[in-house]
ZAMAR-872038 format. One line per 3 residues: their letters; for each residue x, z, y of C-alpha. Coordinates in steps of 0.05 Angstrom, whole numbers. Last residue first. Example, Ala and Ser with C-alpha at 12.3 -4.5 7.8 and 13.67 -1.06 7.14 Angstrom:
2
SA) 273:143:-21 | 246:156:-90 .
//
This chain:
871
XXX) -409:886:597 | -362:887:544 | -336:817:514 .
XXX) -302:822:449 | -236:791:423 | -223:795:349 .
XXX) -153:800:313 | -146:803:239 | -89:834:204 .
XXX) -130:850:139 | -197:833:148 | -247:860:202 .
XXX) -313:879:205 | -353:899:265 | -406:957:245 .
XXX) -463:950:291 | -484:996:353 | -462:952:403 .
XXX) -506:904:375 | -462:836:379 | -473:769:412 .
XXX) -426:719:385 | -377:656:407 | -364:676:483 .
XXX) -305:636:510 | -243:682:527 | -206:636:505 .
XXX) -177:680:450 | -249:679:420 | -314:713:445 .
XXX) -352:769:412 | -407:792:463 | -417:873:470 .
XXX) -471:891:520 | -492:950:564 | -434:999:558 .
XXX) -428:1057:593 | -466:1099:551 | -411:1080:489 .
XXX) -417:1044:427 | -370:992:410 | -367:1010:331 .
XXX) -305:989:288 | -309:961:225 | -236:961:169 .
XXX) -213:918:114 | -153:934:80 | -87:934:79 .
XXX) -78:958:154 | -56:931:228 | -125:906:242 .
XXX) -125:876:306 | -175:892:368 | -181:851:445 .
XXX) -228:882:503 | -239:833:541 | -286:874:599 .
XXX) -344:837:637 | -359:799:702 | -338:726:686 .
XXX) -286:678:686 | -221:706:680 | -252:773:638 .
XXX) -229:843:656 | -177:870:612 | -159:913:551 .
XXX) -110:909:508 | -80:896:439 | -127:963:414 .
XXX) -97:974:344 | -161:987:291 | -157:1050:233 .
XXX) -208:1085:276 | -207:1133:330 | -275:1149:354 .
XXX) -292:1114:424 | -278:1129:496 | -300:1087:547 .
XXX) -289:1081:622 | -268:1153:626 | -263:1195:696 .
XXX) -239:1264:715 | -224:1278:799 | -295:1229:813 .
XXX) -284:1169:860 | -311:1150:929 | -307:1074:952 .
XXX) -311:1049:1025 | -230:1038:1025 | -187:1079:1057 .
XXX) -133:1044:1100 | -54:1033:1066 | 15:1059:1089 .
XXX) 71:1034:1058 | 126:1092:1071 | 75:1146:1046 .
XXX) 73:1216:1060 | 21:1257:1056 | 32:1269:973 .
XXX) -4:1244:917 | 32:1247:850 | 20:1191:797 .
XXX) 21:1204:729 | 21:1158:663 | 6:1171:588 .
XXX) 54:1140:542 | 31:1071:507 | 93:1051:471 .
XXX) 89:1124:426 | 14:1114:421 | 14:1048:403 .
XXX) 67:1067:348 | 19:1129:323 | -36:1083:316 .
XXX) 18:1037:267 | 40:1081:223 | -29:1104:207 .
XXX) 3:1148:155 | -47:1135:105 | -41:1068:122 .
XXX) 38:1066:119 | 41:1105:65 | 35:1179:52 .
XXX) 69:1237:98 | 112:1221:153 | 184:1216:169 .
XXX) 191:1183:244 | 232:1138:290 | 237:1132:355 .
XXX) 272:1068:399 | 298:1051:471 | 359:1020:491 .
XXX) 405:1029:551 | 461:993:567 | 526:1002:611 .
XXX) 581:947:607 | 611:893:572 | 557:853:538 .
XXX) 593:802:503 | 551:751:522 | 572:753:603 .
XXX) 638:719:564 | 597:655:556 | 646:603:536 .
XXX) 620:527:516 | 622:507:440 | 560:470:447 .
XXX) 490:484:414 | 499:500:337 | 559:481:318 .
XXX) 569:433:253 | 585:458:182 | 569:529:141 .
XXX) 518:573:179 | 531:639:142 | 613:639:142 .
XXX) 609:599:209 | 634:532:200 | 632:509:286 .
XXX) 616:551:342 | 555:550:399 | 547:591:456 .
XXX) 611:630:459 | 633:697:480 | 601:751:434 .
XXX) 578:818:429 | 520:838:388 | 464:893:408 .
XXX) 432:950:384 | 408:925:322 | 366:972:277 .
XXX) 387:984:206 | 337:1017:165 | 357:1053:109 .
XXX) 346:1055:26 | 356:987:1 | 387:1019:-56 .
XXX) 450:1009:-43 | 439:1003:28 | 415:957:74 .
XXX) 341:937:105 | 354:892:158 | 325:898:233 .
XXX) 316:862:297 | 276:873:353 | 307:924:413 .
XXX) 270:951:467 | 214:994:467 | 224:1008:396 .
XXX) 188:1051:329 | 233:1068:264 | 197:1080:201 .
XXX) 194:1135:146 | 134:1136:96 | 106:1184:45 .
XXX) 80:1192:-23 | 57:1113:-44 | 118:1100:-28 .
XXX) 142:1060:45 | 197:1029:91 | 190:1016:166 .
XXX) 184:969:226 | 151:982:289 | 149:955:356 .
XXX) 151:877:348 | 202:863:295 | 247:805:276 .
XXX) 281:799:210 | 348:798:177 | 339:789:104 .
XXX) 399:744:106 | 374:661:91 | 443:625:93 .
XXX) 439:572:135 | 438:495:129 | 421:499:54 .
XXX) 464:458:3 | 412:470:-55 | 480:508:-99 .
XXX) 482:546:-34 | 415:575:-9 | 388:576:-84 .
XXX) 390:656:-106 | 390:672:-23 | 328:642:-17 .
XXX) 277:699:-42 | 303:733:18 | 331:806:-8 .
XXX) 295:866:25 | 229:821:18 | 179:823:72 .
XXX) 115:851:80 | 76:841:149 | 38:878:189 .
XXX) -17:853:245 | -37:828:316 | 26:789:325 .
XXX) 82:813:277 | 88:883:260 | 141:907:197 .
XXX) 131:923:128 | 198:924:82 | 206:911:16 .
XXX) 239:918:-51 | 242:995:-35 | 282:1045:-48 .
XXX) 257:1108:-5 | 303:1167:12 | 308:1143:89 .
XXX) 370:1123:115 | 367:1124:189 | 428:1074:218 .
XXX) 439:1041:291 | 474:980:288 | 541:956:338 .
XXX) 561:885:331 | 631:859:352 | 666:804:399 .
XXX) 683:847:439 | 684:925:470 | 685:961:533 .
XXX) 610:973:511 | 577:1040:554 | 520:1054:507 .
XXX) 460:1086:532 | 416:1116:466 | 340:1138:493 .
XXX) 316:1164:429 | 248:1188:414 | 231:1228:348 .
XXX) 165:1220:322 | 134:1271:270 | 96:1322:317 .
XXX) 94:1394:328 | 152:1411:360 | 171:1342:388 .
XXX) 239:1325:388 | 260:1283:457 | 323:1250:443 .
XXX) 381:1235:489 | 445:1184:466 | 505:1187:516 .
XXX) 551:1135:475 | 614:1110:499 | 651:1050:458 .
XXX) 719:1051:471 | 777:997:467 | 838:986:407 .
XXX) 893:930:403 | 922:963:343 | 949:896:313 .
XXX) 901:892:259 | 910:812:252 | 833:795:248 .
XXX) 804:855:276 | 852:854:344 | 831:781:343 .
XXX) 762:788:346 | 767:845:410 | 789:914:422 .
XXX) 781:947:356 | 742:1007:350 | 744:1084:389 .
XXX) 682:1120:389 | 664:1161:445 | 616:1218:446 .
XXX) 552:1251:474 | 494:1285:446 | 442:1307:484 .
XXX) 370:1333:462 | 305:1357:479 | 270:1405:447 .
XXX) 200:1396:459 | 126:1425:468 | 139:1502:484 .
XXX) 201:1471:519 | 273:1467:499 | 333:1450:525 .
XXX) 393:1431:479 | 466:1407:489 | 505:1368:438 .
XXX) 578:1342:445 | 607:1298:400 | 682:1317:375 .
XXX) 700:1294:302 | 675:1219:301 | 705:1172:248 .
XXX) 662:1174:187 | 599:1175:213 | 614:1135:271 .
XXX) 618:1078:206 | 669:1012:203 | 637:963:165 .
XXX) 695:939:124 | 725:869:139 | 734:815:78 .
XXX) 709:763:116 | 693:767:187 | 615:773:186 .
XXX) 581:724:224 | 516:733:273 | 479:678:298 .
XXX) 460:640:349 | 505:671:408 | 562:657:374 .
XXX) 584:680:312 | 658:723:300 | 629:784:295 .
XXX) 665:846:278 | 632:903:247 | 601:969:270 .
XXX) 548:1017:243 | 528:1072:284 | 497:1136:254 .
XXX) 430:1153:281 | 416:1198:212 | 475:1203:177 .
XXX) 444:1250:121 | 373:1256:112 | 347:1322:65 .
XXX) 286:1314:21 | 243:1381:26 | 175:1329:15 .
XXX) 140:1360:72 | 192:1402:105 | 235:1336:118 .
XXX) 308:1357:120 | 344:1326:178 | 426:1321:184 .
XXX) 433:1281:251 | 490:1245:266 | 539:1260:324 .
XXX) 601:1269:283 | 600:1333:299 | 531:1347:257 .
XXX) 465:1368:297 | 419:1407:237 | 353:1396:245 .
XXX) 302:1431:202 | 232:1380:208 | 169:1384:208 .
XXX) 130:1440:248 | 197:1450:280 | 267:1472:277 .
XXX) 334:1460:315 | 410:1461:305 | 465:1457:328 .
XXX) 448:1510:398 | 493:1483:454 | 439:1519:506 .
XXX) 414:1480:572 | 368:1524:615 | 292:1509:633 .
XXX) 288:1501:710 | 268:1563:747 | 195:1582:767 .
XXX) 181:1634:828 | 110:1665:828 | 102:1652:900 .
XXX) 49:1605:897 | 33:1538:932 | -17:1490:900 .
XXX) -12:1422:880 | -78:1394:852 | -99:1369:788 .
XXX) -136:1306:761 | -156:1277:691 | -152:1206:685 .
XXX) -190:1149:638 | -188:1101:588 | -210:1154:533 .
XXX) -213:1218:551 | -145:1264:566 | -111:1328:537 .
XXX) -52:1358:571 | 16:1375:552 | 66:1388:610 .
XXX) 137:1371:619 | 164:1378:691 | 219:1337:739 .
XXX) 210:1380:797 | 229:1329:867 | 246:1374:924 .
XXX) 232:1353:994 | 278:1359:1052 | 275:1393:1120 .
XXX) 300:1341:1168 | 237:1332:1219 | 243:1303:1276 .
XXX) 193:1250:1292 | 232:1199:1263 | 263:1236:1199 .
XXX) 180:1241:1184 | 167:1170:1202 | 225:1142:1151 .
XXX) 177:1156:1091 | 196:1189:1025 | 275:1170:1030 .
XXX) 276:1189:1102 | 250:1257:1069 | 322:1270:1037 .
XXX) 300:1282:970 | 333:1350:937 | 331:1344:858 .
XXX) 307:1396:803 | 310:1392:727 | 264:1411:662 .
XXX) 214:1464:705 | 156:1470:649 | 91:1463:661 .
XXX) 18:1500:645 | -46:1463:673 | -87:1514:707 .
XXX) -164:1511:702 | -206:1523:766 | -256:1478:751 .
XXX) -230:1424:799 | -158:1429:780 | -108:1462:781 .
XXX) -31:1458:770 | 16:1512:807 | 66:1515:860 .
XXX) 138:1547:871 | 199:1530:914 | 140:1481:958 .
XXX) 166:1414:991 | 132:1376:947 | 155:1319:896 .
XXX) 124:1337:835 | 156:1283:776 | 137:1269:702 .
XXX) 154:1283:635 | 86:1274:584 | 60:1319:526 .
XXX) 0:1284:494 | -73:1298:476 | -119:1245:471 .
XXX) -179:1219:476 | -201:1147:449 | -194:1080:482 .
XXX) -118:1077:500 | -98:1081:572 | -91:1155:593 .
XXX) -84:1163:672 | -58:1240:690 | -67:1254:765 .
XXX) -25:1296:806 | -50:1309:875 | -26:1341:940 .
XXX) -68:1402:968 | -137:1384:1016 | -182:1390:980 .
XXX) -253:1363:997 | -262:1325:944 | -283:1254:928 .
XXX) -216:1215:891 | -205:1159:931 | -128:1158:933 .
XXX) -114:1179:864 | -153:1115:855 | -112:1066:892 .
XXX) -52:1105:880 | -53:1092:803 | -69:1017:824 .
XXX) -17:1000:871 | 31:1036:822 | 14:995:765 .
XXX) 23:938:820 | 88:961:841 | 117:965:763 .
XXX) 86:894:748 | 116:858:799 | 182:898:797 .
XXX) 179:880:719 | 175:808:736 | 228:793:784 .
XXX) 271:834:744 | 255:793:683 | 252:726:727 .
XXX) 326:748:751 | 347:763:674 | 336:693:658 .
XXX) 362:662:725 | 432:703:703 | 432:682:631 .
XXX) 422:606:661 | 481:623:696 | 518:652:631 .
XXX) 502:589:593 | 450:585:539 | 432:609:469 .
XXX) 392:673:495 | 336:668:442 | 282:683:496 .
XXX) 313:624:533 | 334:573:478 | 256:589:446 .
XXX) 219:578:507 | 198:655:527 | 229:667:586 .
XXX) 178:621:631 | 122:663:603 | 154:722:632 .
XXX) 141:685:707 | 78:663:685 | 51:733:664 .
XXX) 73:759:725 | 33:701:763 | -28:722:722 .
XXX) -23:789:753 | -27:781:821 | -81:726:822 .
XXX) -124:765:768 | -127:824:820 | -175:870:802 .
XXX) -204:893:859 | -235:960:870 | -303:999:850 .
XXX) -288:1040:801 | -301:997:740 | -245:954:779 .
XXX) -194:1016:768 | -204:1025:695 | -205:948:692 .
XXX) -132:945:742 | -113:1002:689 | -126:968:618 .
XXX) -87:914:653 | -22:950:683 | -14:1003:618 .
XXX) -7:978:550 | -13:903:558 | 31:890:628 .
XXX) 86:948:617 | 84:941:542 | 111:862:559 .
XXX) 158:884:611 | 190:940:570 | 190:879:504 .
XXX) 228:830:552 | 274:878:587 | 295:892:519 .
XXX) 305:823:500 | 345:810:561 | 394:870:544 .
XXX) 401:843:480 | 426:790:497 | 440:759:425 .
XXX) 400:813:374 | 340:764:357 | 391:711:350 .
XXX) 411:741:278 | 363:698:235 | 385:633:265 .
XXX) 329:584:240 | 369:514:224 | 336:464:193 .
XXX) 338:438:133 | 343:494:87 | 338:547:141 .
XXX) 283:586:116 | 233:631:165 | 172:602:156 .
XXX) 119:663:159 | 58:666:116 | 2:622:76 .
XXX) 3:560:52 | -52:510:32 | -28:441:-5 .
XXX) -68:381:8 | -98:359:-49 | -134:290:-20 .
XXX) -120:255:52 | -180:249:101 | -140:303:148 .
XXX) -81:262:151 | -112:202:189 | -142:261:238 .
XXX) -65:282:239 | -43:221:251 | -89:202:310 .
XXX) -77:278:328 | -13:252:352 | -22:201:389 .
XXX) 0:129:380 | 45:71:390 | 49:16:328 .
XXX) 87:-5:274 | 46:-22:212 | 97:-27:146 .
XXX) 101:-79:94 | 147:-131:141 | 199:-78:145 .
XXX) 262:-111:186 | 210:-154:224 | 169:-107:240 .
XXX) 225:-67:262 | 246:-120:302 | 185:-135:348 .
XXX) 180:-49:350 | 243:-50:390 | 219:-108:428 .
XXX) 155:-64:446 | 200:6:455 | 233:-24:512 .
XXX) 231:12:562 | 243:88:533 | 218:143:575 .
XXX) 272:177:594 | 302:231:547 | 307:305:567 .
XXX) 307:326:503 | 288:266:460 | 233:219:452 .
XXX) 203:172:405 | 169:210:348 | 169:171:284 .
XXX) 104:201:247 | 82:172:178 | 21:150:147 .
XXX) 1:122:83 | -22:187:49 | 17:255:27 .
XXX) 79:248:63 | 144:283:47 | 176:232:10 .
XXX) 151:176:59 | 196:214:111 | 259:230:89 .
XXX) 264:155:52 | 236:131:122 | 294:166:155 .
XXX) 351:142:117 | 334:68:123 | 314:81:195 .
XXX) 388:86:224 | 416:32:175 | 358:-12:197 .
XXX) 371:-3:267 | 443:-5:275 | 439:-74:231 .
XXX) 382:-110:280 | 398:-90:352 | 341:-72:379 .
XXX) 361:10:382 | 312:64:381 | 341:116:438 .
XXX) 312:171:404 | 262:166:348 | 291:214:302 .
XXX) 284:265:360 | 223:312:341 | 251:342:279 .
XXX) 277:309:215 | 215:344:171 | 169:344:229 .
XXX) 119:387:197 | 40:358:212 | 8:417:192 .
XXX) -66:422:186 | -91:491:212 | -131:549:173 .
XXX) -162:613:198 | -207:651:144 | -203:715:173 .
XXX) -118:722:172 | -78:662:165 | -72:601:139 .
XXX) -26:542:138 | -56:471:113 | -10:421:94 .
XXX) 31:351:106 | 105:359:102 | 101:361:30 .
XXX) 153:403:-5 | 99:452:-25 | 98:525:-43 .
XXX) 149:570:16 | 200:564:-34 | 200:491:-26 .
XXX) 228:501:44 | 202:506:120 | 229:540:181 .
XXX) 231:488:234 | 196:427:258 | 123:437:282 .
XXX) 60:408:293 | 4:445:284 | -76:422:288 .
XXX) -140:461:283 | -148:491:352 | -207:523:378 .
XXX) -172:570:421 | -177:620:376 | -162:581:318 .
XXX) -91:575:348 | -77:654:343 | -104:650:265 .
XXX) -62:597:253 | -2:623:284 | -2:693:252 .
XXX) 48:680:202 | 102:671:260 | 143:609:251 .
XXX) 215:597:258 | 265:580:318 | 217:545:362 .
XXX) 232:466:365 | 174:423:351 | 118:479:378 .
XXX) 55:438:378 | -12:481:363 | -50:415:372 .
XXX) -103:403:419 | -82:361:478 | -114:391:537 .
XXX) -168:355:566 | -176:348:635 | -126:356:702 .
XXX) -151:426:727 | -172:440:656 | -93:429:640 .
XXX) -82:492:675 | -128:528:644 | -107:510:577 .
XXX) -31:522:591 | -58:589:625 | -100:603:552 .
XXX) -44:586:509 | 10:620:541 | -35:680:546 .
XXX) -43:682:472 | 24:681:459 | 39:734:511 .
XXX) -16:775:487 | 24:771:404 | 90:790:424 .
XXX) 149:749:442 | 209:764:383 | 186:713:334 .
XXX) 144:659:359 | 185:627:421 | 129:586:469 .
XXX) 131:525:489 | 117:536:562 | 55:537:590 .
XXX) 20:510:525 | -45:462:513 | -19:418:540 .
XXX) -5:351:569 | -27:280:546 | -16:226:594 .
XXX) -60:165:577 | -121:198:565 | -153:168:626 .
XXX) -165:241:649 | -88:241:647 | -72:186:680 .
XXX) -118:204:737 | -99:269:735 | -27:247:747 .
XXX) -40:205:810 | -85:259:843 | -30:314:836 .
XXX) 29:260:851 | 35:295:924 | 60:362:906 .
XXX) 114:327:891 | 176:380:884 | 137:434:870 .
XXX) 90:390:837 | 141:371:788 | 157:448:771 .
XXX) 89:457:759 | 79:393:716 | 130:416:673 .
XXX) 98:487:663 | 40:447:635 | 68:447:561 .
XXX) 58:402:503 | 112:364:518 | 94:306:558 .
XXX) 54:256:503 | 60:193:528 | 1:144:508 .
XXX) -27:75:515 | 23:27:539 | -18:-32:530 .
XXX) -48:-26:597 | 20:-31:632 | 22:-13:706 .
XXX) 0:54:713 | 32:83:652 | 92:51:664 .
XXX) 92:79:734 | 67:151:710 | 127:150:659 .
XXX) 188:120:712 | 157:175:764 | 165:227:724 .
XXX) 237:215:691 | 266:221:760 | 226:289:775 .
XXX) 249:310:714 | 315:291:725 | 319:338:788 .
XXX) 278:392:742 | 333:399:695 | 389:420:745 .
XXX) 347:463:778 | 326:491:710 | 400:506:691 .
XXX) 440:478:633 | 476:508:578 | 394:513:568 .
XXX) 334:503:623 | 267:472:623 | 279:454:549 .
XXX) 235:391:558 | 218:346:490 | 192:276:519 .
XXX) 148:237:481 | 134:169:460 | 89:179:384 .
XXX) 97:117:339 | 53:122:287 | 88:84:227 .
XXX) 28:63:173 | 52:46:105 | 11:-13:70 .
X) 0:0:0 .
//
């Protein structure tokens, strides 16, 4: 039979790379106008596909903010497809909202042109999240098209199948099994051209399940290409039993969709058999990825579910403040940027939009908390602290926060007369001029003293409890700092070793942890795609080669919390390892943990001061449990993966691209189980882990890897060709001061029992504070709006369901209040509160699909996401 060749011109757009997105978006506006004028002028150029992502038009506009008009034309003609991304989104180590609002801003943005093009089409992201069929299924999209990740292991070695995901979701996959630039620069010449497709076409009809084939015609950056019509005169010539034509993609895919047995797959595709992956480039730049996942909590966990709180109460919520933060993030999160494979000066613009981003996000969260505290009805006249809690069901929690008063001694109080106990942890003098320059102006100097307290209060569901500042004499000093070694609580025994691990013994199951927060370290001489070992080197261990760390302890009724300080003294660089020549540098390590006396999770704040290169530093907590897998969070659910990749039997006798190490991405939990107990290690920073050990026992968490190259040649794991381009990054070997963020936690039964993951959304959703004074540098008029001192939008009985967020609708006057199913099994939730009129299912459009009873039992499977409108 007949083999049909859809031709698909396209133009893949890494905004930025080893090079930056000035330099990229001068060529873009080049390459514009040559596509809209060929589209324009020659009716029997029928499609150009641009990307799949709208953030290209932005940056065009920017520059010609005059082709608006010209392109909508073109593409309302459905001649130039765009969409349905903003960018093209990374899938491993962005979290499941920023996904989804990457899809719905592409979406909306394309609406202002016409219809988006509706494939899931992510031809270059480093691997593929499990939960992509489910996530593009809620924008009514039933087509993927993607390149990397796949193998026979995974159950078919077609490239034409359906991948499916949580409550009944399904997509047809078109894989690009040579990637999206097999069509570059098609030659006419005869001989180069037949030699070049010979090899592809074998490739390609292997893989295919009908008569029809993709050839992609575009390449990164490439230009559109003139003359693909004599270049398709000779290949119909060269292969007179082949169709040759231009197309669309979902012209294939609905050609596809009529084929018989299509394979159906389910899970992540994380294999480098033909394609590369890099398994370890979830730990390059660390310091970027952490700013990522802060930024990320910051907008989900706390700024939205607040701007609704807020907006219930009678102020704005700001959609046009916050969906520009989004978009700023969003333009981290192409795969090259998020995976921080670039140059140093693209490094720097990446890290700018994170800063950028997080002050955004920080100042509105504040804009907000003060908004209210503001408005509170009362006739007092004392400062304010308010407490804001931002999950949907009460809680009680111990929080750290700041009085800034000019009192020696006050108390908490609030409207019923009830005192709020503290403890004194530190005290600072604040020059005033710092609080608002008009009080140094009209004279007076007296400063202000900033109490950092702990407190433990008990707050309704989306809401805020409120106390007032009043003056006492009943002096209170700050908490003293002992250099006890050890510590007990409800359960754990502590002990704090020299070596500056921890030596825990678990009351519940009396099984004592050795080497707890132990450093791992080990040359790397990768680049910044992936991590390699230097052969034959011994992981070097802090628990093994530190004598002298220093520990300190203050504790509260609520907390001890913890210092332990050190320096550990490695290797200088790669080739101090290599020829052991005693070149040696420091590693410093101020690491702080808050111990909760009655809880299970231990927080860590660990700030490493790296004089070091060219080496990788782990974090270690061994955990008594052998397991031949680990469960970790992906978007909106858990996932099990092997402690030993299924692919590592094969990887080399099958000639694999890269060897398949069971190093994996996390979102903010990852953790080993029994059927007896669980232990698992929670982050606010950091996503990578491997399971090591013996007995695949302990949980390695990457801090961060040092290296000085973007791409390098025969790696030990990566055997052959660089990845990228062997140009220097030294800002890559992360000399400096860090901080990273992460918990872990022993706890009884498994991970449902446990409900690892409510207690994770907890520990990345801390309450917040804000403290009123009469001072304010930015000063603001009161609005016509009076507020109560205790509020709750909704609370509602804790269930076995992770709230993803809560926000108010884009189009409409209601809540989205988004759910996911983090368990084994299936689980209902009820929406009933007073407040709430009516509950309306919608999908991840935001497009109402359901009415609900508020009172009804909502089902969901096994990491399933639903999306419900609350008015």
């Amino acid at each position: 039979m007949t083999k049909n060749v859809h031709i698909v011109p396209h133009m893949h757009w890494d905004r930025e790379w080893y090079f930056s997105t000035e330099e990229s978006r001068i060529l873009l506006v080049n390459n514009m106008e040559e596509i809209l004028t060929r589209l324009e002028n020659d009716p029997d150029y029928p499609y150009y596909v641009l990307d799949g992502q709208t953030a290209i038009l932005e940056d065009f506009f920017e520059i010609r903010p005059d082709q608006r008009e010209r392109v909508k034309k073109l593409v309302q003609a459905g001649k130039l497809i765009i969409g349905p991304w903003y960018t093209q989104t990374d899938e491993m180590v962005v979290g499941g909202e920023s996904i989804v609002r990457n899809l719905y801003y592409g979406m909306k943005d394309s609406a202002e042109f016409g219809e988006p093009m509706k494939i899931g089409y992510l031809p270059d992201s480093f691997g593929q999240s499990a939960q992509m069929p489910q996530i593009l299924n809620g924008f009514d999209i039933k087509y993927s098209i993607f390149w990397r990740g796949t193998s026979e292991n995974h159950g078919t070695d077609k490239t034409e199948f359906y991948w499916t995901a949580p409550g009944e979701s399904k997509v047809l996959v078109q894989l690009m099994p040579l990637g999206y630039a097999i069509g570059k620069y098609l030659p006419e010449e005869e001989a180069a051209l037949q030699k070049r497709m010979d090899k592809y076409f074998t490739v390609l009809d292997r893989g295919a399940t009908g008569e029809d084939v993709l050839l992609p015609n575009g390449h990164d950056q490439m230009p559109i290409q003139q003359n693909i019509y004599e270049v398709i005169s000779v290949l119909k010539k060269l292969y007179p039993d082949r169709e040759f034509f231009l197309s669309r993609y979902e012209d294939l895919l609905e050609k596809i969709e009529k084929n018989e047995g299509l394979d159906e797959i389910y899970g992540e595709f994380l294999h480098g058999k033909y394609q590369r992956v890099h398994r370890s480039i979830y730990s390059t730049r660390a310091d970027i990825k952490a700013a990522n996942t802060r930024i990320e909590n910051k907008l989900t966990n706390h700024l939205e579910p607040l701007a609704s709180l807020a907006y219930k109460l009678g102020f704005e919520y700001h959609h046009g403040l916050i969906e520009p933060i989004w978009k700023e993030i969003m333009k981290n999160h192409a795969h090259d940027s998020i995976g921080c494979c670039c140059s140093d000066k693209v490094h720097s613009e990446i890290m700018a939009r994170f800063k950028n981003a997080e002050e955004r996000a920080d100042r509105l969260i504040d804009f907000y908390k003060r908004k209210i505290t503001d408005h509170i009805n009362t006739d007092r006249k004392e400062d304010r602290l308010v407490f804001f809690n931002l999950l949907p069901e009460a809680r009680e929690d111990v929080i750290t926060t700041t009085v800034t008063t000019k009192f020696s001694s006050f108390t908490l109080m609030d409207d019923r007369g009830e005192e709020l106990e503290y403890q004194i942890l530190s005290t600072e003098m604040i020059d005033p001029g710092l609080i608002d320059r008009q009080i140094v102006h009209y004279g007076n100097y007296d400063p202000f003293v900033e109490f950092t307290i702990e407190v433990k209060t008990q707050l309704p569901g989306i809401g805020y409890h409120t106390y007032y500042v009043v003056e006492t004499n009943d002096y209170q000093l700050a908490l003293p700092r002992e250099n006890h070694r050890s510590v007990e609580t409800v359960a754990y025994s502590i002990q704090f070793e020299q070596n500056g691990t921890l030596s825990l013994t678990d009351k519940q199951t009396g099984q004592t942890h050795k080497g707890v927060l132990g450093l791992e370290n080990v040359g790397d001489d990768g680049d910044e795609y992936d991590f390699s070992p230097l052969e034959g080197e011994i992981p070097r261990f802090s628990a093994e080669e530190i004598t002298d760390a220093q520990i300190s302890l203050q504790s509260t009724p609520h907390t001890h919390h913890v210092k332990i300080a050190y320096q550990w003294i490695v290797p200088a660089d790669l080739e101090a390892r290599k020829q052991d020549d005693g070149r040696m540098e420091t590693l410093d390590l101020h690491i702080e943990l808050s111990i909760p006396i009655e809880g299970n999770a231990i927080e860590v704040s660990c700030k490493v001061k790296n004089n070091v290169k060219d080496h990788r530093i782990r974090v270690l907590v061994p955990t008594n449990i052998s397991s031949s897998f680990s469960f970790a969070d992906q978007q909106f659910g858990t996932i099990d993966r092997n402690v030993i990749d299924d692919g590592m039997a094969v990887w080399e006798s099958e000639g694999w691209d890269e060897r398949p190490d069971a190093i994996y991405p996390f979102l903010s939990y990852v953790g080993l189980e029994d059927q007896e107990k669980s232990a698992f290690v929670m982050t606010k920073s950091v996503r990578e882990y491997e399971i090591i050990g013996d007995s695949y026992d302990t949980i390695a968490l990457t801090l961060f890897r040092s290296v000085g190259v973007l791409g390098k040649e025969e790696l030990v794991r990566r055997p052959g060709r660089p990845s990228g381009i062997k140009l220097p990054t030294p800002d890559s070997q992360m000399l400096g001061e860090y901080t990273f963020d992460f918990g872990f936690a022993y706890v009884e039964g498994n991970r449902d029992a446990a409900k690892v993951a409510q207690r994770v959304k907890r520990y990345v959703s801390p309450f917040l504070s804000y403290n009123k004074i009469p001072h304010n540098a930015m000063k603001l008029n009161q609005e016509n709006v009076q507020v109560p001192s205790e509020f709750s939008l909704f609370s509602f009985e804790e269930t076995e369901l992770v709230m993803s967020t809560l926000k108010k609708a884009e189009s409409e006057d209601a809540f989205i209040i988004r759910y996911y199913n983090p368990s084994r099994q299936d689980q209902t939730i009820r929406l009933d509160h007073p407040a709430i009129h009516k509950v309306g299912e919608a999908n991840l459009n935001e497009v109402r699909v359901d009415n609900q009873h508020k009172e009804s039992n909502i089902l969901f499977s096994p990491s399933q996401v639903k999306s419900f409108l609350i008015q």
